[in-house]
C-alpha positions as CSV (number, residue, x, y, z in Angstrom):
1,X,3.7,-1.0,36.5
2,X,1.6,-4.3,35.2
3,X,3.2,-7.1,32.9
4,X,0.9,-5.7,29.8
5,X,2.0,-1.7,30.2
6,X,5.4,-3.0,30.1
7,X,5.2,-5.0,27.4
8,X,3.1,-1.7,25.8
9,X,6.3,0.4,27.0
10,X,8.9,-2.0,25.2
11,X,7.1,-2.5,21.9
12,X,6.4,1.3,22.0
13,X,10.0,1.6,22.1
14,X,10.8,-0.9,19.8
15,X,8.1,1.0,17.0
16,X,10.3,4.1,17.7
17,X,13.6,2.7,17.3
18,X,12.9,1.0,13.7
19,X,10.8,4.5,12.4
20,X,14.0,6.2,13.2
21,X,15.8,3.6,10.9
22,X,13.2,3.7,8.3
23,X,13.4,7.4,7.7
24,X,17.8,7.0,8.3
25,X,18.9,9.3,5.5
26,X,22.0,6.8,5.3
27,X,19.7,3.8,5.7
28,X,17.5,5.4,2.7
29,X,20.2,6.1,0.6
30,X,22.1,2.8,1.1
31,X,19.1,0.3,0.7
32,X,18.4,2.6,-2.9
33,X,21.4,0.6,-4.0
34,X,18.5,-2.6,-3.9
35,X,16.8,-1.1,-6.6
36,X,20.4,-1.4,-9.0
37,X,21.1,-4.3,-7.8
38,X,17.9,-5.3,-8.9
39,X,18.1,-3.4,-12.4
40,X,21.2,-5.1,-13.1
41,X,19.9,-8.9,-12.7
42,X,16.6,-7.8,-15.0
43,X,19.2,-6.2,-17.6
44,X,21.4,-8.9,-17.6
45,X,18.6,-11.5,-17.7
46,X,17.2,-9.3,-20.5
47,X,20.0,-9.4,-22.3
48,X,20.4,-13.6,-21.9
49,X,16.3,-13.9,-23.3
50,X,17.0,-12.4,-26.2
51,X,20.1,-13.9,-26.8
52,X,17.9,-17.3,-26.3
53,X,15.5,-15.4,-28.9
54,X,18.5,-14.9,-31.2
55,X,19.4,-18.6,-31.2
56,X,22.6,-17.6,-29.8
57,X,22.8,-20.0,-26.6
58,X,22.5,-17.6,-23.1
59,X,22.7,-19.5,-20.7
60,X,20.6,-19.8,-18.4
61,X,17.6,-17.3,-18.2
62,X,17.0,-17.0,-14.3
63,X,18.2,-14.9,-11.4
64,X,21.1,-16.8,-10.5
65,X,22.5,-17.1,-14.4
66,X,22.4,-13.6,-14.5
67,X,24.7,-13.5,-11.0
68,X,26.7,-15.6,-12.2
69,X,27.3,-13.8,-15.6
70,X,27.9,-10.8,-13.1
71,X,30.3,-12.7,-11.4
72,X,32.4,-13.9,-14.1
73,X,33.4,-10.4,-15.0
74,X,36.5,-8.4,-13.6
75,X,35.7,-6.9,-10.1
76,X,32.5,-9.3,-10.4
77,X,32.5,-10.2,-6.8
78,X,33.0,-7.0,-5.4
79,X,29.8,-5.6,-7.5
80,X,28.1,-8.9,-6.2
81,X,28.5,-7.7,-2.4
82,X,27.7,-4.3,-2.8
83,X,24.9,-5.8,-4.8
84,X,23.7,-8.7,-1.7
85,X,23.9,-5.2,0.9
86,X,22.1,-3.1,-0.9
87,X,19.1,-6.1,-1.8
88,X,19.5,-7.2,1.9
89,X,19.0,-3.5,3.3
90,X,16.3,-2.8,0.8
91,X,14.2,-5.9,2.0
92,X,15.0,-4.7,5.4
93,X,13.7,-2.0,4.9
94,X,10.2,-2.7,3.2
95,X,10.3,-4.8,5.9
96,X,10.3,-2.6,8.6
97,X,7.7,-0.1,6.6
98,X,5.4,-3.3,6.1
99,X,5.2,-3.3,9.7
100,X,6.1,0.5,11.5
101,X,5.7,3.0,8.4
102,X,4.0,3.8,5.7
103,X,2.5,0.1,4.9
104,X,1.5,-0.6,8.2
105,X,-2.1,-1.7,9.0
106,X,-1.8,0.5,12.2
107,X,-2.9,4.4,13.0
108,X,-5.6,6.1,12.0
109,X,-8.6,4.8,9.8
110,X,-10.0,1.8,9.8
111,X,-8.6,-1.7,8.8
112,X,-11.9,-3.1,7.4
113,X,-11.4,-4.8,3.8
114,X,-14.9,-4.0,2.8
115,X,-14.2,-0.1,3.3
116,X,-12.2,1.6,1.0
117,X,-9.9,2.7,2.9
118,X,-9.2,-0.8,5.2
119,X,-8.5,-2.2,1.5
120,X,-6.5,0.8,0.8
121,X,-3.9,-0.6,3.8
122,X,-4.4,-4.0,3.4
123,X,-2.8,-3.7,-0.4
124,X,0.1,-1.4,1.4
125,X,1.0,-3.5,3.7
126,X,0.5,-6.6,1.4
127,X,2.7,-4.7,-1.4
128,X,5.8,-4.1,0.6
129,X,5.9,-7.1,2.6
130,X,6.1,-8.8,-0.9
131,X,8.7,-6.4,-2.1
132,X,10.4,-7.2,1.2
133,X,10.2,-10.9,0.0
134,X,11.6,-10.4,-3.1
135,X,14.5,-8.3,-2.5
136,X,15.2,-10.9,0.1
137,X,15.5,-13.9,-2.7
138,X,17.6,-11.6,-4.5
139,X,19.5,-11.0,-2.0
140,X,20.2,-14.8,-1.0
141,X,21.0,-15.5,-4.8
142,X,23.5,-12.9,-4.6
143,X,24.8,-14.0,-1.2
144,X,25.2,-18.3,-2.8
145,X,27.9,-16.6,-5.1
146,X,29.9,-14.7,-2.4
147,X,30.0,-18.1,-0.1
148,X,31.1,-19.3,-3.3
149,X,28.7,-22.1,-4.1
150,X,26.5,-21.0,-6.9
151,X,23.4,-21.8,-8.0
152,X,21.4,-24.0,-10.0
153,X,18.1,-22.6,-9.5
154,X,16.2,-24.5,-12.2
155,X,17.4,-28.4,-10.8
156,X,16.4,-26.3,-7.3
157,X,12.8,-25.4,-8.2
158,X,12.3,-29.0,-10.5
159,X,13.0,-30.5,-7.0
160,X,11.3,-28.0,-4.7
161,X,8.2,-28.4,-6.9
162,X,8.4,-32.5,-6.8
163,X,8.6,-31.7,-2.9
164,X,5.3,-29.5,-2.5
165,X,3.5,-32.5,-5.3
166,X,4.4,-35.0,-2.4
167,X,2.2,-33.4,0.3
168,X,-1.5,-34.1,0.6
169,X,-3.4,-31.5,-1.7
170,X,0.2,-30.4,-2.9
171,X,-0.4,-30.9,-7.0
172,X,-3.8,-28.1,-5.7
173,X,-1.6,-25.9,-4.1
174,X,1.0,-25.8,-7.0
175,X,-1.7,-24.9,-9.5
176,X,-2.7,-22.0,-6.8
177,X,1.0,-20.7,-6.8
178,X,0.9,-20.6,-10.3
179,X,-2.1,-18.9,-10.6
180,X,-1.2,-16.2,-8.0
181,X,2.2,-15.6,-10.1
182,X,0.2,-15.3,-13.5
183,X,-2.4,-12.5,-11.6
184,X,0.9,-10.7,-10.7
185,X,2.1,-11.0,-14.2
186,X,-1.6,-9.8,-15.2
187,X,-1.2,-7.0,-12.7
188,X,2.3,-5.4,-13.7
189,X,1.1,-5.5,-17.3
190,X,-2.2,-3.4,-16.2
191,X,0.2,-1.2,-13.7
192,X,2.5,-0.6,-16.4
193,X,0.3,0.4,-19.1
194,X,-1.4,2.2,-16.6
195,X,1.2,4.1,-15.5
196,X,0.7,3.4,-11.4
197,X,4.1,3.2,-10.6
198,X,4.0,7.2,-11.5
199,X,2.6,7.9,-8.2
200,X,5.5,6.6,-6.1
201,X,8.6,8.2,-7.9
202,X,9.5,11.9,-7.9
203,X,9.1,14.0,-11.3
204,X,12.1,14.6,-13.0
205,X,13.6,18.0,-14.2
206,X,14.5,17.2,-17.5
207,X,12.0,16.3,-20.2
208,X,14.2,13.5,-21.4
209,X,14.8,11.7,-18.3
210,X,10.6,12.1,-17.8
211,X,10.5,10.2,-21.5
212,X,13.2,7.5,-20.6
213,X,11.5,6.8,-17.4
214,X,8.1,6.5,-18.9
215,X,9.1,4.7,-22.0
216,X,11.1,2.0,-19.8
217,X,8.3,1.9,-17.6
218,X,5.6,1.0,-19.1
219,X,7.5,-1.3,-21.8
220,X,9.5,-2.8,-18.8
221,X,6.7,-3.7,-17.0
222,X,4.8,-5.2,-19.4
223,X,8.4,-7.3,-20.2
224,X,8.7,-8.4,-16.6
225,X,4.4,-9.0,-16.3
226,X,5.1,-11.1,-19.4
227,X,7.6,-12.9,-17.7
228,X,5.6,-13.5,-14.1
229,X,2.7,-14.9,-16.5
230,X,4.6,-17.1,-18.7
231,X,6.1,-18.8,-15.5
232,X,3.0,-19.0,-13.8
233,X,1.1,-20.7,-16.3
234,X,4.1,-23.2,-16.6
235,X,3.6,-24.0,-12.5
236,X,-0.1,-24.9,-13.5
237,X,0.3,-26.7,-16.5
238,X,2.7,-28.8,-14.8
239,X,0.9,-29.2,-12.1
240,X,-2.6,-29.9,-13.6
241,X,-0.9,-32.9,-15.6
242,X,0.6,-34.2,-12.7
243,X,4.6,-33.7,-13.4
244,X,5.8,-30.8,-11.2
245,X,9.2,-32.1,-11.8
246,X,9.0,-29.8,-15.7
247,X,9.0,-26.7,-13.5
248,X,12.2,-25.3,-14.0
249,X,11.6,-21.7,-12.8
250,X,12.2,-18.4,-14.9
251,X,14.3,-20.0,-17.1
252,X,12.1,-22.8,-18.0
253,X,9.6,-20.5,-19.0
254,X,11.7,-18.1,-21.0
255,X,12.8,-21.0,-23.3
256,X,8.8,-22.4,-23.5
257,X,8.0,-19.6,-25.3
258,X,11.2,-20.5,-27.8
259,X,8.7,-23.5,-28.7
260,X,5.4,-21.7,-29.5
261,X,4.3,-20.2,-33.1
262,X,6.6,-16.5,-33.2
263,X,8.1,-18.0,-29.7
264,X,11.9,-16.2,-31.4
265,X,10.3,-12.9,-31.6
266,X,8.1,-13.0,-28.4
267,X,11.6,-13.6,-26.5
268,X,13.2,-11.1,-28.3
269,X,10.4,-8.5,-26.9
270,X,10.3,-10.1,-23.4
271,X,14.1,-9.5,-23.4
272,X,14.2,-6.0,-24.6
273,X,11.2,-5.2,-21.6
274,X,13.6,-6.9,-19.1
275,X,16.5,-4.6,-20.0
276,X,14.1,-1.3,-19.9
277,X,12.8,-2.8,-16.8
278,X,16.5,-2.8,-15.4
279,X,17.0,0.9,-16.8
280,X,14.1,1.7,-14.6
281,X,15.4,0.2,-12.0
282,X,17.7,2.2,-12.0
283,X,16.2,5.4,-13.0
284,X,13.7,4.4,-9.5
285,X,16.9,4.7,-7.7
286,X,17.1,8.1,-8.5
287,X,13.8,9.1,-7.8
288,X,11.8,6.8,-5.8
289,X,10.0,8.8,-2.9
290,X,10.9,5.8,-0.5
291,X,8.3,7.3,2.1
């Protein structure tokens, strides 16, 4: 047997070995819990913007201030863990369908952007490699709180964005994150009032849980598009006037909108989509088809 039909044999076996985990009924089922965990940061941080809106202090209105409140409560860290697994097997898992199941650019068809169905892959596979991505931040936000250190993830991004301005072209390729995170914003807007997230979750039974999941849908992703725009703008702005060092993540941009004319009731909204988003979060638990 030749070098390459071995190396065929073992990545053949390899492929196998992580489809069988993919469709793992316990794997499925486990991972599911990522979609809670998830639900419960974006109800929390919901729940923190509109107190912002209110007047009423918050906190901070980011990721890690929403672990934190988490953690603060009784049985807070043991939620958090069961929390970091479920995130970290949930980006495992888009992971492993980004690559071997139902994202990947291999099989049949073509894998030609400029046919239909090569673009048709290419967004799959880009999709859930950038769900795999962002379970995984979650996941290492939740896991800075079990090692017992914490987070301060605005002082973080002020200083990772003064980094990035450092390097030749960096102030260009800050304004080019930004505007990639305002076209996602743009783009969960359009899904939700669209209702394209409809295609990937089972239909409910009951004609009230079909209401609750459409009404949180569509609200909640047009509170979380909201969101993913207000922060991208404030990556460009800061950029394009040369002071990265005013990017101070989600929470930065939450409390800019505090500032602008209506800014108290345009948080308030934000927040109440964040906590429908969470709901459906959770709902997507239920009744995500996961293939």
């Amino acid at each position: 047997m030749s070098d390459s039909e071995k190396f065929k044999q073992v990545a053949d076996s390899a492929d196998a070995v992580a489809q069988e985990a993919a469709d793992s009924r316990w794997f499925e089922r486990i991972a599911r819990a990522g979609f809670i965990a998830n639900g419960l940061v974006h109800a929390v941080l919901g729940v923190t913007t509109m107190a912002i809106g209110l007047g009423r202090g918050g906190g901070e209105a980011d990721q890690a201030g929403a672990v934190g409140q988490i953690a603060a409560e009784p049985f807070g860290m043991v939620l958090i863990v069961i929390c970091l697994v479920g995130c970290a097997l949930m980006a495992l898992w888009c992971l492993i369908n980004a690559f071997f199941g139902s994202g990947s650019l291999r099989g049949a068809g073509t894998r030609d952007p400029q046919q239909k169905q090569g673009r048709r892959r290419w967004i799959d596979f880009l999709k859930m490699l950038g769900f795999a991505i962002a379970y995984a931040a979650i996941a290492a936000t939740f896991s800075q709180f079990v090692l017992g250190g914490g987070a301060d993830s605005g002082k973080a991004s002020s200083q990772a964005s003064a980094t990035v301005a450092k390097a030749p072209g960096g102030l260009y390729l800050l304004m080019a994150v930004g505007a990639v995170v305002a076209i996602a914003g743009v783009a969960f807007c359009v899904n939700g009032l669209r209702r394209k997230w409809g295609a990937e979750l089972r239909r409910p039974n009951s004609s009230v849980t079909r209401f609750v999941l459409g009404l949180t849908g569509v609200v909640g992703y047009l509170g979380k598009g909201v969101t993913l725009l207000s922060m991208g703008i404030l990556v460009a702005v800061s950029a394009a006037n040369g002071d990265p060092g005013n990017f101070t993540g989600i929470d930065g941009a939450l409390k800019g909108m505090r500032d602008q004319p209506f800014g108290p009731y345009l948080l308030l909204s934000v927040g109440i989509g964040l906590v429908l988003y969470g709901i459906f979060l959770v709902l997507r638990s239920r009744y995500d088809r996961m293939e």
